[in-house]
C-alpha positions as CSV (number, residue, x, y, z in Angstrom):
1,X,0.0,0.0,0.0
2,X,1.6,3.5,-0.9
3,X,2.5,5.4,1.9
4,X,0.9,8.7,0.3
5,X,-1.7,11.1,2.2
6,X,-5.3,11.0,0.4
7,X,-5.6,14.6,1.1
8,X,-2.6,16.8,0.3
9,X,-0.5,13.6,-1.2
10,X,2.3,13.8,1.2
11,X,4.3,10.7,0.9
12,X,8.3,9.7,1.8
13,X,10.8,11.8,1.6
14,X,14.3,11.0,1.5
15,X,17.5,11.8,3.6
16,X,20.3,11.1,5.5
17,X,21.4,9.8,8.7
18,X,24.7,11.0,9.9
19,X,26.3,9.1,13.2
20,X,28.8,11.0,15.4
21,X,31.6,9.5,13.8
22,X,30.3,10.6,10.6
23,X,29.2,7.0,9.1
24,X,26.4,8.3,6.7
25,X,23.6,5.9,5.3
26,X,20.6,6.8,3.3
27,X,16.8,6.5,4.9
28,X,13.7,7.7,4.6
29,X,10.9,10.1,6.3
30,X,7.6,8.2,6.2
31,X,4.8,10.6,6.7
32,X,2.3,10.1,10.1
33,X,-0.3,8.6,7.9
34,X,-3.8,7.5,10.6
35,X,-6.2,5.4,9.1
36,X,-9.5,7.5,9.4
37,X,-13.5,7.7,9.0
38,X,-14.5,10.9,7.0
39,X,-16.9,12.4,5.2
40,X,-16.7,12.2,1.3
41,X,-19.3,13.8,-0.9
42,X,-21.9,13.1,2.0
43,X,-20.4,9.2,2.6
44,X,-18.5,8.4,5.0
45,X,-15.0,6.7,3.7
46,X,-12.5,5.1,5.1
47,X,-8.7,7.2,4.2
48,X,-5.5,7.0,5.2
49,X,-4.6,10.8,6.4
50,X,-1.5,12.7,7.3
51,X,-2.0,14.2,11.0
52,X,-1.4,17.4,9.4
53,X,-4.3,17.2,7.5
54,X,-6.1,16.0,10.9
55,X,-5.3,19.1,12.7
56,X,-5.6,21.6,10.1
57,X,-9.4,20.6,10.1
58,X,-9.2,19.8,6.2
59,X,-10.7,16.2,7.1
60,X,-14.5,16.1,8.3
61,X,-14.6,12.8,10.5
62,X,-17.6,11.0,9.8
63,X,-19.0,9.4,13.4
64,X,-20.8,6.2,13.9
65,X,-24.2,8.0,14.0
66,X,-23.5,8.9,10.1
67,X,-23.5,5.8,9.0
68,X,-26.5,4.2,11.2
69,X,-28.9,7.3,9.5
């Protein structure tokens, strides 16, 4: 599954990690993605959403009441 926000379409990001002694190796940022209930032209969905996104207030959460009505 790619590790890529639904919303804004963050995904990894490259980089380097550099010891004290200097020993570099290549790894890689993976985005906070949370697996997440919201509301999708009136259905609820289920998305996989940067916390970014979560706290900005760009995602409306769907609740269980939603999908019961």
């Amino acid at each position: 599954m790619a590790k890529r926000c639904d919303i804004c379409g963050k995904g990894p990001v490259v980089g380097r990690t550099i010891s004290h002694a200097h020993n570099v190796s290549a790894r890689r940022f993976e985005p906070n993605l949370q697996s997440v209930r919201a509301l999708v032209n009136g259905a609820a969905r289920r998305l996989r959403v940067c916390t970014r996104c979560l706290r900005s207030g760009r995602v409306t959460k769907a609740s269980r009441a939603t999908r019961a009505a």
